[in-house]
Each structure stands twice: as structure tokens, then as C-alpha cells.
C-alpha positions in Angstrom: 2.6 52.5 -4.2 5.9 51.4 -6.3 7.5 48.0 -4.8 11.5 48.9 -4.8 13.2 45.8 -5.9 17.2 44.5 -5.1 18.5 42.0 -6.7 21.0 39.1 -5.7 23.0 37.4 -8.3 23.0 38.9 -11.8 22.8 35.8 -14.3 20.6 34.9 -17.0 17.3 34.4 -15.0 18.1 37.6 -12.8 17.7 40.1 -16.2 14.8 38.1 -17.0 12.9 39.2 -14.2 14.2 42.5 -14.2 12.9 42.7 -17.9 9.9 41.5 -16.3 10.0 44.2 -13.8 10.7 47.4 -15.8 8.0 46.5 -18.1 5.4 46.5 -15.4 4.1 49.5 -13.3 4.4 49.9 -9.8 7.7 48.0 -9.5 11.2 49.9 -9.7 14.8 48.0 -9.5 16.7 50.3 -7.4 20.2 47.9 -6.7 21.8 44.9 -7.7 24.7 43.0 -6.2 26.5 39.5 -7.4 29.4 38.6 -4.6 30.7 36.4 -7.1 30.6 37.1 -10.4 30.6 41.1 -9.7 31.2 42.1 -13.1 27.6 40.6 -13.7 26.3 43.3 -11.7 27.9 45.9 -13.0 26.8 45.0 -16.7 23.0 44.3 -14.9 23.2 47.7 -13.6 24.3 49.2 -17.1 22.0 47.2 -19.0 18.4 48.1 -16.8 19.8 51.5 -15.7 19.5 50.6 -11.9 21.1 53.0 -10.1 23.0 51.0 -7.3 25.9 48.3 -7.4 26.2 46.7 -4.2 29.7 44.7 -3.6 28.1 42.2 -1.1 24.7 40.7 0.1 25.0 42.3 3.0 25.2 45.4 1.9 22.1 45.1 -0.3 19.9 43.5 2.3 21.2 46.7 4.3 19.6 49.5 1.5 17.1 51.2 3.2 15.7 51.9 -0.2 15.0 48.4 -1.2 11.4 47.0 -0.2 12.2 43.3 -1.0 15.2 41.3 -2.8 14.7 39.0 -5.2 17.2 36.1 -5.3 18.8 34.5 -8.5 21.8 33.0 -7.3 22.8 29.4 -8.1 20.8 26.9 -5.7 23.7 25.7 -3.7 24.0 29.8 -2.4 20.0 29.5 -1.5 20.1 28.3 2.0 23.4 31.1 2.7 22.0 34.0 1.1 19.0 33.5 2.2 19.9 33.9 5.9 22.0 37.0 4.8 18.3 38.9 4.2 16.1 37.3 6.5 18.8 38.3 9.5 18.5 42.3 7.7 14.7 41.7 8.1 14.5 42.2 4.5 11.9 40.5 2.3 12.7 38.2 -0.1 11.2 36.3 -2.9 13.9 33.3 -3.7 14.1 31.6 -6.3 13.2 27.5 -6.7 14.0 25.3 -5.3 14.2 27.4 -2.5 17.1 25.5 -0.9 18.3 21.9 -1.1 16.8 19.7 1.1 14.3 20.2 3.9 16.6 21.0 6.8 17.6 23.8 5.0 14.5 25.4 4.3 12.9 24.5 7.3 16.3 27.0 8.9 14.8 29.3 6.4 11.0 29.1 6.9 11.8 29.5 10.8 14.3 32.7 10.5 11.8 34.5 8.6 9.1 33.6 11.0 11.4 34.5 14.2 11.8 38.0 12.4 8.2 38.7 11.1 9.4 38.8 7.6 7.5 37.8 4.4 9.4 35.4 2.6 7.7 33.3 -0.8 9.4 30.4 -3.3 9.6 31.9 -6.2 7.0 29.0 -7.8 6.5 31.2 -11.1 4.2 28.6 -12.6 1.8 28.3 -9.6 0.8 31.8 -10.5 0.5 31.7 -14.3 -3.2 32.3 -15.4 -3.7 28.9 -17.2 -2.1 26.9 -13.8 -4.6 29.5 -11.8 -7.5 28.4 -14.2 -6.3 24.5 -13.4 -6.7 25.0 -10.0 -10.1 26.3 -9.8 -11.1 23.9 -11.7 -9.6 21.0 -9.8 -11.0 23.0 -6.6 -14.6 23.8 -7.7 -14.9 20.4 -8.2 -15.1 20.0 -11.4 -12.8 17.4 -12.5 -14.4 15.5 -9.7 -11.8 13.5 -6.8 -8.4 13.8 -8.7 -7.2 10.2 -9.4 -4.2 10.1 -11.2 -2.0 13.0 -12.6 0.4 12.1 -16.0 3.5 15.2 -15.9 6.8 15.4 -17.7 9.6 18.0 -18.0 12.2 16.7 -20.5 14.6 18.8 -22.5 17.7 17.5 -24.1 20.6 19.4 -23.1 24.4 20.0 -23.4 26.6 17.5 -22.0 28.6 20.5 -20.3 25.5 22.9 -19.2 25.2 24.2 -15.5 21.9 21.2 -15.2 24.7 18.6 -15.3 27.1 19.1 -12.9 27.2 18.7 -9.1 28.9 22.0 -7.8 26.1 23.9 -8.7 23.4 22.4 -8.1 22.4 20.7 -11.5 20.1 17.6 -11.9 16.5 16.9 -13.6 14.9 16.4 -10.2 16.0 19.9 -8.7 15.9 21.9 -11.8 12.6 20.0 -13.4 11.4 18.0 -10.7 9.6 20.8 -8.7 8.0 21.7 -11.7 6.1 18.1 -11.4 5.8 18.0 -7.8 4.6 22.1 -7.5 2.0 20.2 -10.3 0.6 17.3 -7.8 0.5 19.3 -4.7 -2.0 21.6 -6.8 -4.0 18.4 -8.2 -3.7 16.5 -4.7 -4.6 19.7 -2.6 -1.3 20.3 -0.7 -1.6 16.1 0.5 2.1 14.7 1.0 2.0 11.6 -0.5 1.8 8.0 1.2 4.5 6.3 -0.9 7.4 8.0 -3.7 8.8 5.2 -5.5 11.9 7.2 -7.9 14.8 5.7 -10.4 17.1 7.9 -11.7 19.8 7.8 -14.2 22.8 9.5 -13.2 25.9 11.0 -15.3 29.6 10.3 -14.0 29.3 13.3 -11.3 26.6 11.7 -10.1 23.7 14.2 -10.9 20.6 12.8 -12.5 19.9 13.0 -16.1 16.6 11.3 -16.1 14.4 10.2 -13.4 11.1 8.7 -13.3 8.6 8.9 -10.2 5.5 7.0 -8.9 3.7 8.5 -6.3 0.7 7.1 -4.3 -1.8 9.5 -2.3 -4.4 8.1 -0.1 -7.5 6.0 -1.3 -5.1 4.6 -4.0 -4.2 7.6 -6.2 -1.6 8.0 -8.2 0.5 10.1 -9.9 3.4 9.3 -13.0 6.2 12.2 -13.3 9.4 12.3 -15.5 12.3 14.5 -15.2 15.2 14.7 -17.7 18.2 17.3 -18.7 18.8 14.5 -21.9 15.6 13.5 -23.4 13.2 15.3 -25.0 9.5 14.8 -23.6 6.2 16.1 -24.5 6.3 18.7 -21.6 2.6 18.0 -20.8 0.4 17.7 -17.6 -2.6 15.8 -17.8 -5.0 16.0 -14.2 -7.8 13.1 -14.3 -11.0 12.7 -12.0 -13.6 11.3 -11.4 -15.8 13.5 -14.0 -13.1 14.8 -16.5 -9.4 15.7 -17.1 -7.8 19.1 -17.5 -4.6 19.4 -19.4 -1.7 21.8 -19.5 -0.2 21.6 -23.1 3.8 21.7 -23.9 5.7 23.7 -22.1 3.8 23.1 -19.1 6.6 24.9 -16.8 5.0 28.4 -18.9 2.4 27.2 -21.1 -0.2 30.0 -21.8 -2.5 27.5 -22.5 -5.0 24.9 -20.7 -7.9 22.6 -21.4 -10.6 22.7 -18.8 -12.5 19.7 -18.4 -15.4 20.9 -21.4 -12.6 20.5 -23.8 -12.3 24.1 -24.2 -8.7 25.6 -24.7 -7.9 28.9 -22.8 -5.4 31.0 -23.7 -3.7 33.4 -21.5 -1.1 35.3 -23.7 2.1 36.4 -22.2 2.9 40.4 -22.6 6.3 42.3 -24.0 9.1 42.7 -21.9 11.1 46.3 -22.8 14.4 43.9 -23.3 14.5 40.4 -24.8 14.3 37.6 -22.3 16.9 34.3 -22.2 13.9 32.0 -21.3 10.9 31.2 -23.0 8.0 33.4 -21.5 9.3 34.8 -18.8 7.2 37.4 -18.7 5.0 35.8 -16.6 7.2 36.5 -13.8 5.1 39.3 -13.9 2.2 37.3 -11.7 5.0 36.3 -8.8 6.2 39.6 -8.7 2.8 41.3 -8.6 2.0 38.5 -6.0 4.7 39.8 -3.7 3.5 42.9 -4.1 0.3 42.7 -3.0 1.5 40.7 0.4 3.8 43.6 1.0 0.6 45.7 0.7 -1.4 43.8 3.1 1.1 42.9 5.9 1.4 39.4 4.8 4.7 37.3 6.0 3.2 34.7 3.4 1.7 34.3 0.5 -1.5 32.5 0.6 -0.9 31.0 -3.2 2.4 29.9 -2.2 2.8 29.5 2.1 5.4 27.8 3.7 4.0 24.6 4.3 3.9 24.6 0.5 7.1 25.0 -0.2 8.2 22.9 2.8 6.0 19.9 1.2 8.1 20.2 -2.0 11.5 20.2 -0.6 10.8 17.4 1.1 9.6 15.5 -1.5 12.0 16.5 -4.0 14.2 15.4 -0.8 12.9 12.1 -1.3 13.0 11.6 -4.7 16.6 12.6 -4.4 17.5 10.0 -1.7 16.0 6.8 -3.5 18.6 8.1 -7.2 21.1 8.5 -5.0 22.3 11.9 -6.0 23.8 14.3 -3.1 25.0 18.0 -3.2 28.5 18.6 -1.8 27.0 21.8 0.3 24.8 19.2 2.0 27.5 17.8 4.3 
């Protein structure tokens, strides 16, 4: 059975996953629609040959045609267009973070459950074979009890980049920071932690450039996390326990690559996409998609791999880690 696709906001990440798409079977994009940049759409639609532009989100959560809409707009349109589909009982896959703060994705976790509608955070990384091949190793046991988790996500970016400013949504702990939280709620198995300890350094909007966190789970573990949008960092993971580390190599928001805890590399290589993508590897959006996919198939309003306590965990963390910098989103209020 073919899983019919719409898609909501038309920018760089939207035609990466609609790359994604047409270069996998089973999965068709059958309508697009981008309220406010709508000449986006249009050029989406011309680009992937997908055969309906849609002038609002209304409209497209309307298509009887569509099975599920993926949603790529900016993150301060999350919490808004995301009510748009859930009240159309239409599926949808959104994109991280899925809203943010808490409130709001708790209003979203709830709407979808009042209308018996799968909904999933669009997690990518949680379903990448090497971050699948981490986590049954961390859950088999053998790494042993997980007692401290080393993660950074630095990249050294334009002053004027989308990352940087407030309107929409930029900032190393929402655009990086889940990332390295998504990492610890994998090592720590899903366990909010005890403490979050977080300073930040913010540019004159007042949206983090580089933060570092410390957080402490029960029985004294730790974890050591760095975001940044102006340094360059290793872009390494690094999971110790009691009887051996694993290790997710640069890149660690794509890698193809992990270390189990015999010190064997395994390599998962990402496939072609029929277009170029804008981001590295994107082609593993394939996993999230097929993810989706397969819950549709089975009558699943969540995805086991990524539920809704998951996602919860992370917003409120990220929440957290937001509240301690100081850095606040003008949608918030």
C-alpha cells in the first residue's frame, strides 16, 4: 500500500524529504502548500512533479487524497499549524522541535489524542540505523548501567542565518539542543533528569549562540552537552557504562557510523536521492518516513520509537535549558 504524502511549508528541508520520498517505494507526494511563502510551493510542485498546490493549510489538511502531512514550516508556526491538521483529523509527522515549549505540545499531544490521530516528532536521528544499533546496545545491556554521556553539536555559522535570530525561532538549544537531549533520553532510558544546570551565550536579539548543559539523572549520573550556531565542535556522542562505551562519530545528528562497545565500527551507508539534497544525508529521512508508514499500516496513533511522552520529555527539557539562558520566543507570550 502507497503512503500519500502533503506537505506544509516548501523550504529547504521540505524538498529534502520529498527527495527522500520519491526515491523510495511505497510513498507518493500528492500536494503541497506554503501559506506564506506560496511561490515556494509552486516551484516544490514544479520541481517533484506533485500534482496539487494548495493556497492554505486548511485546504491541504482537507485533501481527501492525502494519507498524512508532513510539516516543514519554521518552528514558531509548529504549535498553529499543527492544530490546523490535527482539527482535519489528518496525520501528521512534524518536524523538531515539535513546538516551543511544553504547553504547547502538550495542546498538541492532547488534540491528537481527543481526535484518534497518529501524530510523531519528526526525531530523524532516533531512527538512523547506527542510533538504532546504539540503542540496542545500551538496552541489551551491554554497555552495562549508563553513567555519563559526553555530546556536542557545534557548527559555525553566519552572523545573519535563520539559527540567529529570534522571529523565527533560531537558537543552538532549539535547533541543536534536541539533538543532545533526543541523545540522553536514549542513553538514560526515557528518565527526566533530577537536576539541568545550562549557561548560554546569547547574541544582541537575545537567542543563544553557545550553550553548555550539565545534567544529573538518579544514582549520580551525568551527562555534559554543548550547543552552538558559532563554534565549531567535534559533533561527537560518546555513551559510557559500567562495562564499555559506545560512540557516535562526527556528525552525530546523521552519522552513518557507530562504535559498539567491542570497538568495532559499523557502517550504515546512506542511499541516493533522485534530486540533490540541501543537508548532509538527508536521505535517511527515509527511516522516519517509513516509520510513519508502518504506524499508518497498523492503526497506531503513536509511534513506539518516538511516543509522546518522548517528545513531551524533550520539550520540557529543552524548556528548561531555555529558562536558566534566558532566551524567550516572541510567539510564546
Amino acid at each position: 500500500m502507497t503512503t500519500r504524502w502533503g506537505i506544509a511549508g516548501a523550504g529547504k528541508i521540505a524538498h529534502d524529504f520529498v527527495s527522500t520520498l520519491r526515491s523510495m517505494q511505497h510513498h507518493e507526494v500528492v500536494a503541497v502548500a506554503d501559506e506564506y511563502f506560496p511561490q515556494n510551493a509552486k516551484d516544490l510542485s514544479k520541481l517533484h512533479n506533485i500534482p496539487t498546490v494548495h493556497t492554505t493549510y486548511d485546504e491541504l489538511a482537507s485533501d481527501v487524497n492525502i494519507d498524512v502531512v508532513y510539516v516543514a514550516v519554521i518552528q514558531p508556526y509548529h504549535h498553529m499549524v499543527g492544530r490546523v491538521i490535527l482539527n482535519r483529523g489528518k496525520p501528521m509527522l512534524m518536524e523538531k522541535p515539535i513546538t516551543l515549549n511544553p504547553q504547547f505540545t502538550r495542546e498538541l499531544i492532547e488534540l491528537a489524542a481527543q481526535k484518534k490521530c497518529f501524530m510523531m516528532e519528526a526525531m530523524w536521528t532516533r531512527f538512523l540505523p547506527a542510533y538504532r544499533k546504539m540503542a540496542d546496545c545500551i538496552s541489551s545491556g551491554q554497555v552495562g548501567e549508563v553513567k555519563y554521556v559526553c555530546a556536542n553539536f557545534g557548527l559555525a555559522l553566519e552572523p545573519d542565518c535563520r539559527n540567529k535570530k529570534l522571529a523565527v525561532g533560531g537558537g543552538a538549544v532549539l535547533e541543536f539542543g534536541i539533538y543532545l537531549c533526543n541523545v540522553c533520553s536514549i542513553a538514560f532510558g526515557s528518565e527526566r533528569p533530577t537536576k539541568v544546570v545550562a549557561v548560554g551565550h546569547l547574541n544582541a536579539e537575545g537567542v543563544d549562540e553557545t550553550t553548555c548543559i550539565v545534567l544529573q539523572y538518579s544514582n549520580g549520573r551525568l551527562a555534559n552537552l554543548t550547543a552552538s550556531t558559532e563554534t565549531a565542535l567535534p559533533c561527537n556522542v560518546m555513551v559510557v557504562g559500567t562495562k564499555g562505551k559506545i560512540e557516535i562519530p562526527s556528525m552525530m545528528w546523521c552519522s552513518p557510523k557507530v562504535i559498539t562497545p567491542d570497538g568495532v565500527t559499523h557502517e550504515f551507508p546512506f542511499p541516493e536521492t533522485v534530486l540533490p539534497c540541501n543537508y548532509d544525508n538527508s536521505s535517511g529521512l527515509r527511516y522516519e518516513a517509513e516509520e510513519v508508514s508502518r504506524c499508518l499500516k497498523e492503526g497506531l496513533l503513536q509511534s513506539p520509537i518516538m511516543p509522546h511522552s518522548e517528545t513531551q520529555l524533550l520539550s520540557d527539557m529543552m524548556y528548561k535549558i531555555r529558562e536558566q539562558i534566558g532566551v524567550f520566543y516572541p510567539q510564546e507570550s
